[in-house]
N, C-alpha and C positions, 0 to 999 in steps of 0.2 A: 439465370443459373445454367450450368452446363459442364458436362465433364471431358477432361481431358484425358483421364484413364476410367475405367471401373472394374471393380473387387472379378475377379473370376475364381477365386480362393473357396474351396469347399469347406463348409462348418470351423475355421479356426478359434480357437482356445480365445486369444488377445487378439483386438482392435487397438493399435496407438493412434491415437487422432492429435495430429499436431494442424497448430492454426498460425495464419501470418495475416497482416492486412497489410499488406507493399512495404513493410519494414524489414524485414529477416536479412541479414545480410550472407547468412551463413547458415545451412540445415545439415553441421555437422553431425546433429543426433543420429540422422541416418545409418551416416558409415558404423556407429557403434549399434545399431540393430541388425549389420548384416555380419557381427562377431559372435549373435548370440548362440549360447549351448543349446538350446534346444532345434528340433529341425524346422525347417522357415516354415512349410507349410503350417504349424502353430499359432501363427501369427499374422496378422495385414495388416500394412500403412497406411492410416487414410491422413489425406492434406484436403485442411478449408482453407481457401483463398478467398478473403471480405470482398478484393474488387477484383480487376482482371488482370493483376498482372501474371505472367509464365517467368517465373524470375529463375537464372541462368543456374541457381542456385539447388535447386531443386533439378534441374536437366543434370545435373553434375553426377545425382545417386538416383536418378528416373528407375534404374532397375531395383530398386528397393523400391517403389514406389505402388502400390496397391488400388489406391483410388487417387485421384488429384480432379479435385470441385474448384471452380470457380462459383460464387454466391454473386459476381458481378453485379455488384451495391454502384452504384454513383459515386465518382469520387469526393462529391460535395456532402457527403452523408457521412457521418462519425462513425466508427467499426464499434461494433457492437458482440464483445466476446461470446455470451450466450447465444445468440443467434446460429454463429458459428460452434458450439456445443452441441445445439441440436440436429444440425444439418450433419455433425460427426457421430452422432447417437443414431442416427436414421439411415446413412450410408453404412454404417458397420456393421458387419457380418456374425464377427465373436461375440461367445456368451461374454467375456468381461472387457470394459471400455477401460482404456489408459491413455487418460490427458497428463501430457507434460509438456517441458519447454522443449521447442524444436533446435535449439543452440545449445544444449547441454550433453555432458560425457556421461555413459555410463559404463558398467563391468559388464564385462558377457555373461554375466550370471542374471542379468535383470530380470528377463523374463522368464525363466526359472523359477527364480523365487517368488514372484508375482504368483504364480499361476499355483504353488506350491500354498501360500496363505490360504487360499478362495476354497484348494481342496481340503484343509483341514477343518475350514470353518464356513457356514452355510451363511448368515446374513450379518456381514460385515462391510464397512468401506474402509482402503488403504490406502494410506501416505506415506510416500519415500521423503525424506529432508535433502535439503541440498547442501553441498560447500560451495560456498561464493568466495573465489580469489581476485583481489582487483589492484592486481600486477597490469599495467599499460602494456606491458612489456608483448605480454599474449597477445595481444590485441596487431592485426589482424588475425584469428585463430591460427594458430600452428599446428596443433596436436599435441597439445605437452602431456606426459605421463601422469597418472593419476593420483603419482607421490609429489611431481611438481605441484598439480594443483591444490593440492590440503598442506600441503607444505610453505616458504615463506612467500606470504601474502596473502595467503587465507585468515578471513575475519571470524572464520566462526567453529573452528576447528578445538576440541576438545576431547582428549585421552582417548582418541579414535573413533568418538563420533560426536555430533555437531551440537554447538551448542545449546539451540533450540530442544534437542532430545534432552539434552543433561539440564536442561530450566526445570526449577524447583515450583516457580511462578511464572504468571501471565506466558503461558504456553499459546494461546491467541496468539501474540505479538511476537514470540520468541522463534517461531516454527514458522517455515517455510509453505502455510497450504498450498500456493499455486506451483509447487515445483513437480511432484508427480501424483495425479488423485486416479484411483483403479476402486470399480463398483461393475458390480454384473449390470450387462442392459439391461434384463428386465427389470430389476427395481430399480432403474434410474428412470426405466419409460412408466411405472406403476405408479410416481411420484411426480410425476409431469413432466420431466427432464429438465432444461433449463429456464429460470425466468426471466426472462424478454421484458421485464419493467422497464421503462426509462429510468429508474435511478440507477444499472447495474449497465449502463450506458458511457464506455469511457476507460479510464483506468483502475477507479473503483469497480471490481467484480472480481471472480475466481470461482473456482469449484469447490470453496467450503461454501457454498449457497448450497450444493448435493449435498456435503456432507451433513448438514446442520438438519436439513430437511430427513435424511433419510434415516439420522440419528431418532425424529422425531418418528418414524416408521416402524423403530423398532431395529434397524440397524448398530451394531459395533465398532466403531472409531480403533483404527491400530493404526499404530506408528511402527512402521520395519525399521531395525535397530540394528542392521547387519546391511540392507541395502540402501544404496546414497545414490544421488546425480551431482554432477561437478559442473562449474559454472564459473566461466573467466571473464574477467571483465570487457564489457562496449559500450559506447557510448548511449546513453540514452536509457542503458539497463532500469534507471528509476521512475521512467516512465517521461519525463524533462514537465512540458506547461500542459499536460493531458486535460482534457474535461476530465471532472469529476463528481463524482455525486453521493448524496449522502453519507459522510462515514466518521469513526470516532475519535479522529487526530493522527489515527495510526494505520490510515489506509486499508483498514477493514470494516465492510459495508454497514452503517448499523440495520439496512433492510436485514439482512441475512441473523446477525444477531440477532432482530428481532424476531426472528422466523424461529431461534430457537428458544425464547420465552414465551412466545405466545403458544409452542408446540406446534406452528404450522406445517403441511404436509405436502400440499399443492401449491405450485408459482402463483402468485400475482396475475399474471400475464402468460397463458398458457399457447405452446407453437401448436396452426391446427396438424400438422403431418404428424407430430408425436399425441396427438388427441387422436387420431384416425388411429393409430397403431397401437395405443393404448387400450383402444375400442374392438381390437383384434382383428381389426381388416389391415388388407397387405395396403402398402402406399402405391397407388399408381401413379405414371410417370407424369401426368395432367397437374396431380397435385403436388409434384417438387418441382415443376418448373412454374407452377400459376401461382398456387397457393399456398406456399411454405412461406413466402415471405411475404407479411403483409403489407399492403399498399401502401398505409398509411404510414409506413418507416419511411420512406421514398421524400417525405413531407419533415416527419417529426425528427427523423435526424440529422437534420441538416445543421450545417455548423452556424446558419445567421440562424435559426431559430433557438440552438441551445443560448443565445444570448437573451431571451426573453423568460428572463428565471418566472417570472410571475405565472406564464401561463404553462411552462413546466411543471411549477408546484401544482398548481389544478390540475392535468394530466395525470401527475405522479398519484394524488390524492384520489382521485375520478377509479384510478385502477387497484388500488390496495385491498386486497381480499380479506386479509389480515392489518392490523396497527396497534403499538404498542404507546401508550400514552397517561402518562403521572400514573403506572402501578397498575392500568387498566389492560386488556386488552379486549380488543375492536374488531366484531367478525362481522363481515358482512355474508349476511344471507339471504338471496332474490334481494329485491328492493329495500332491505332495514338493515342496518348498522346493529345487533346488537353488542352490551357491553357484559363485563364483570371482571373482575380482580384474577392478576397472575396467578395469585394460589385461591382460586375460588376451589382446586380440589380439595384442596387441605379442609374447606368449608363445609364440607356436601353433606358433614353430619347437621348441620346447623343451617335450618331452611331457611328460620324468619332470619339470619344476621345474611344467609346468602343472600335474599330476596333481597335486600335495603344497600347493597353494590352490586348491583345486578339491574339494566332498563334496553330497552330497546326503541330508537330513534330512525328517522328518515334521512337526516345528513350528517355529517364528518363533525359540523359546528356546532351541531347540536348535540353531542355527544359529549364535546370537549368541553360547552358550556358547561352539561351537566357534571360532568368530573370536577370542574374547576370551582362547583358550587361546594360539591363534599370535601374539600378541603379546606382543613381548620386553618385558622390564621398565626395557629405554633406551627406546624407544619411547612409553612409559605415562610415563618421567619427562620426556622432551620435549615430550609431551604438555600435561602441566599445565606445565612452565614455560613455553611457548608460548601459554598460555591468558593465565597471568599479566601475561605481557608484552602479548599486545592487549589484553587488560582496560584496562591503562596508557595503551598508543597511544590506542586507541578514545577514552577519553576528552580526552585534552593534544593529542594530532596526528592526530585524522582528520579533519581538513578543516572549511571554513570552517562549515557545517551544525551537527557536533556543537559545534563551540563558539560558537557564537552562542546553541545551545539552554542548554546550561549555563548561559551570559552571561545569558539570558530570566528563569534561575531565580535567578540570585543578585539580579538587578534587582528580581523580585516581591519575595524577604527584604527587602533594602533599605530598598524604596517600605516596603515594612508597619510599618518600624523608624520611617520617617520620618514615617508617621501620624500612628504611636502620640503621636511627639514635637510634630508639628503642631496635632494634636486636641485633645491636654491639657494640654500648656505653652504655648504661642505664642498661643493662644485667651484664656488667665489673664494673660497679658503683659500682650494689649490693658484687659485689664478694671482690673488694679493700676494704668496710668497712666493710665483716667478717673479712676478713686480720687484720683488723687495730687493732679490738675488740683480736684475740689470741697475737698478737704479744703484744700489753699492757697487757695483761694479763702474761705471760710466752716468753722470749726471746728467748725459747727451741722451740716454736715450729715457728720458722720463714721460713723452709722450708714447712711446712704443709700452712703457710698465702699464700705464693707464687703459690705452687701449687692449692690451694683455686682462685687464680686471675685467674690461665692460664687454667685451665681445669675439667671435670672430673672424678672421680678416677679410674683404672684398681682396677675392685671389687675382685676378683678371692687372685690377688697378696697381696692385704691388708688383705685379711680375713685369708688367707696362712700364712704370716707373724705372726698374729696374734696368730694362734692357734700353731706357732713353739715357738713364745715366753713365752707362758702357759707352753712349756715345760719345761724350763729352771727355776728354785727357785731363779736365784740370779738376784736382781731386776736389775742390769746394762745392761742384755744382752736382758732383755726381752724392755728394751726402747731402744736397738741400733734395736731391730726388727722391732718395731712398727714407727721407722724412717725409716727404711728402706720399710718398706713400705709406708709411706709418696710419698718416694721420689720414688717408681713405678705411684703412684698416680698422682705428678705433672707431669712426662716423659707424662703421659696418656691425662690430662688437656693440654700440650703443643701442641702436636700432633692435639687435637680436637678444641684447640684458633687457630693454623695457618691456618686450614683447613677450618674454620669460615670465617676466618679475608681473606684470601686471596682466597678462592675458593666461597662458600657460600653465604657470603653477595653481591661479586658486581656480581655473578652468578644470584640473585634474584632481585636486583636494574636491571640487563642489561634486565630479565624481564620484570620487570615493566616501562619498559622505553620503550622497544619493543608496549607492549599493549599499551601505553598511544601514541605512535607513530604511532600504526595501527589504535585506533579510531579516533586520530586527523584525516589520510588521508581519513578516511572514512567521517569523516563529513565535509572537506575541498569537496570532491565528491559531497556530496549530496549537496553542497552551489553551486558549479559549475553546477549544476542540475538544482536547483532551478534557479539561475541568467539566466545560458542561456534560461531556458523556459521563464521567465520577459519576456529578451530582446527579446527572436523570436516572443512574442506576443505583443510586441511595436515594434518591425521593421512591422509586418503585418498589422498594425495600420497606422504606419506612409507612407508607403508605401500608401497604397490606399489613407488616406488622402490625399497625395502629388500629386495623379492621379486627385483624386475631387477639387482641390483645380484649377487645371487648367480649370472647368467648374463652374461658378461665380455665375448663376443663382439656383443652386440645392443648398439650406437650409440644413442644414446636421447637426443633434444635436448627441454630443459623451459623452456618461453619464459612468462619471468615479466612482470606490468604493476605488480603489487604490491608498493612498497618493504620492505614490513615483512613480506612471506613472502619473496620475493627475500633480504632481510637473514639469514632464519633459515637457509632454503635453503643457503645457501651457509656456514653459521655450522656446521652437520652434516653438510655435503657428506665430508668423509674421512672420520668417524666411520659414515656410513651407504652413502654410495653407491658408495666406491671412485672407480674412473677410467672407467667408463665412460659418465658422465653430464657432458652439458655444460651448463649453466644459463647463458641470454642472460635478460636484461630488456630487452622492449622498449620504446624511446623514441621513437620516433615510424612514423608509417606509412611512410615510403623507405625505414626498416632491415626492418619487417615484409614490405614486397617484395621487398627483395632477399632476405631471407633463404629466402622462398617460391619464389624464383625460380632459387635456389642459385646467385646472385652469389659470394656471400664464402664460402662453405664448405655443402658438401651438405648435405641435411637427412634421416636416413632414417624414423625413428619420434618424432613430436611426441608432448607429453604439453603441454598446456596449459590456462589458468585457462578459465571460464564466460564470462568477458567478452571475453578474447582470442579465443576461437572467434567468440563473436557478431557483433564489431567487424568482422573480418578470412575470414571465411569464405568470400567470393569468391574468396580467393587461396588458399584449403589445395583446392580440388577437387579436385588428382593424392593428397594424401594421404587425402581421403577416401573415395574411389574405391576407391584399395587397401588399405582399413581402415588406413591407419598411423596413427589418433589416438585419443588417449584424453585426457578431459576431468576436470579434477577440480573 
């Protein structure tokens, strides 16, 4: 590790920490941080660099440039975005840290506004959304105006701000986490800063792993609805064959998801420089350049070892502080695993039903054994017919995305089908009716029509022909020449039709069959992604339900967004929950206030989805306050 600039900036307001590992081709963000209203000394730039490159790219806006780290990782070692989070948390000078994309536009108001939220409101974290335009046309950046970019070719542009803000549902998925996340350092460093797990190794990770964590702190979730980043298309923008690790089908982590049902606080995998600083000793410079990055990444990240999933999983497993698993979750504490149920709060009046989902074990297997004993065998068969059934949705009715993507794949079959027929017949069509047109014309030239169908001509041998028959004054020998060369012509046509016909075309059909075969399995994967995450977040549902359901006196309201869990929910509501569970679906935010507000009927203990908490969590404060929620 080692720097090529560092901070001289007295007490600044904002830290923006941008990161690259030798991919960036462009750090236009710069030039739009050297237009901000406010005055610079406000603010420092800090850049992580994963291995060593000095990319020309960053020399271009050097004098904007605050710190520039080299973390000088091995290029044989996979980049590991957390790593480079914490080394940006520990270089940074400003009370608030602002990670975003280094290739994105913004207003000269950004930092403004940023620093304007933090002052009205004391423990919050904030996310700007982005518009993503994927116009080719930008591409190498130009600088187009910030009406060009939400203008045509923006995918997510709506009545002036992005779609992701204006989503009703699955705000997870809809919203831009990784585009700009802003949190004071101290309680990023109070929370461990980032975790350095191996599953958060690759292109699955982002900075809603802070947010989720520090949400669980006691933190505020805001979405600025006036400030945006703009974002033109490059290649590779989707991340292209990235490792990746754990996640729900939709490229967000389920570690982190779990981290906000289980309510975990601390990483996994904690860096020791932001342990040292969280312990309130200053870092010295022995420990960023010895001990910040551990050894043993040097080892475990290397790209032949990410091909050994087996002994990944034991790693990944070996380090888990926290683990979410069929409804339970899994804390380790010193040497024991103990367990209990997501809403064991909901419980805590109730000691002996706590006590009987509630044990504490030695290993991982023996825990999951024990879970996997308390599960009835209606539960196991809801289970998989539950699976079955999203399997189905997932595919026919989840929304305009998945079936456009299908729609993508049956089009590439298609198109290949329609080649295949373009290339080898329609190509012979044209060549039969020049045939048709010389042979009506002159009977003489019927070896010339033929050769015309099957090929085309050896140039060298007709032109040859040609200029022998010039020699010759008597006109019979000079047309046996000019046949004779004809008929080099069709041998040449023959040779390049079989080679078409038989090698060629079904050469580029077994192609196109191949590709239309690989993204079918790929998006058969991501359905199986998606389903199983569904169903493991209705088993953790029903699961604890099934636990509450045995204690009659605790009210227990489950506020669904999801038609197709709502649908089932309610499909094994008497067989499972009995009467004392009410299940609402909410439709829009006035029902989700009033219900918050206990307009139309009290509310005492919530159990609700991931997305509903995120959407709506300004309004559960009194429930979360007095621990009444639990998340599935």
């Amino acid at each position: 590790m080692r720097f090529i600039k560092k901070s001289q900036r007295q007490n600044p307001k904002l830290s923006f920490v941008l990161l690259d590992w030798s991919v960036r081709e462009s750090f236009h963000f710069l030039h739009y941080l050297s237009q901000q209203t406010i005055p610079r000394d406000q603010f420092e730039v800090v850049i992580i660099e994963y291995y060593s490159r000095i990319t020309d790219a960053i020399k271009k806006f050097e004098d904007q440039v605050d710190t520039w780290m080299l973390l000088e990782m091995p290029k044989s070692c996979y980049y590991h975005k957390h790593l480079m989070y914490n080394a940006g948390i520990v270089a940074a000078n400003g009370e608030i840290v602002v990670v975003c994309d280094s290739d994105s536009m913004a207003k000269s108001t950004l930092a403004e506004s940023i620093i304007k939220v933090f002052d009205e409101n004391e423990k919050v974290v904030l996310h700007l959304d982005q518009f993503r335009n994927n116009r080719h046309d930008l591409y190498p950046f130009c600088y187009p105006s910030i009406d060009e970019v939400t203008g045509y070719g923006c995918i997510n542009y709506q009545e002036g701000k992005t779609t992701g803000l204006m989503a009703k549902e699955d705000v997870l998925h809809n919203r831009n986490y990784g585009a700009c996340f802003c949190a004071r350092r101290e309680d990023l460093i109070k929370i461990g800063g980032a975790d350095e797990h191996i599953d958060f190794l690759g292109h699955i990770c982002g900075p809603y792993d802070f947010t989720f964590r520090l949400i669980n702190s006691g933190c505020k979730e805001i979405w600025h609805d006036t400030e945006f980043l703009y974002h033109t298309w490059h290649p590779g923008q989707a991340g292209g064959d990235d490792y990746m690790g754990p996640h729900d089908g939709k490229h967000i982590s389920t570690t982190s998801t779990n981290a906000l049902l289980s309510k975990r606080i601390k990483p996994n995998v904690i860096n020791a420089a932001i342990e040292a600083v969280a312990e309130g000793s200053s870092v010295p410079p022995d420990l960023l350049n010895q001990r910040f990055i551990n050894p043993e990444y040097f080892e475990l990240f290397k790209f032949e070892e990410l091909k050994k999933t087996k002994q990944l999983k034991e790693i990944a497993e070996k380090n888990y502080q926290h683990l979410v698993y069929k409804g339970f979750k899994i804390k380790r504490i010193k040497d024991r695993l103990e367990a209990e149920l997501l809403a064991s709060n909901i419980l805590i009046e109730d000691h002996a039903l706590l006590a009987d989902y509630s044990f504490s074990v030695l290993t991982l297997a023996e825990a999951q054994k024990k879970i996997d004993k308390m599960s009835s065998f209606g539960l196991f068969a809801i289970h998989f017919i539950c699976q079955g059934l999203f399997f189905v949705l997932n595919i026919f009715c989840s929304g305009s995305r998945g079936k456009r993507s299908l729609k993508r794949i049956l089009e590439q079959y298609f198109n290949s089908i329609f080649f295949f027929i373009e290339d080898g017949f329609y190509a012979q069509k044209r060549f039969f009716k020049a045939a048709y047109q010389k042979i009506k014309k002159s009977p003489g030239f019927v070896v010339e029509a033929v050769s015309q169908v099957l090929a085309d001509p050896i140039y060298f041998l007709r032109k040859a022909s040609k200029r022998i028959g010039m020699i010759f004054s008597i006109f019979f020998w000079r047309q046996v020449l000019r046949n004779l060369g004809w008929l080099f012509k069709s041998i040449g046509r023959t040779i390049k039709a079989v080679f078409l016909f038989v090698i060629a075309i079904p050469m580029r059909c077994v192609r196109n069959i191949g590709s239309f075969v690989k993204a079918f399995f790929i998006k058969i994967q991501k359905i199986f992604q998606m389903t199983s995450n569904d169903t493991r977040a209705l088993y953790h549902l029903i699961v604890n339900l099934h636990a509450l359901a045995k204690h009659r006196n605790i009210p227990v309201t489950l506020l669904l967004d999801n038609k197709r869990v709502y649908f089932v929910v309610k499909a094994f509501q008497r067989y499972l929950f009995k009467n004392n569970l009410q299940v609402i679906r909410v439709k829009s935010d006035q029902e989700m206030k009033d219900l918050c507000e206990n307009k139309k009927r009290p509310l005492d203990y919530l159990i609700l989805s991931v997305n509903l908490f995120l959407q709506y969590q300004r309004l559960m404060s009194k429930h979360l306050k007095e621990n009444k929620i639990a998340i599935f």
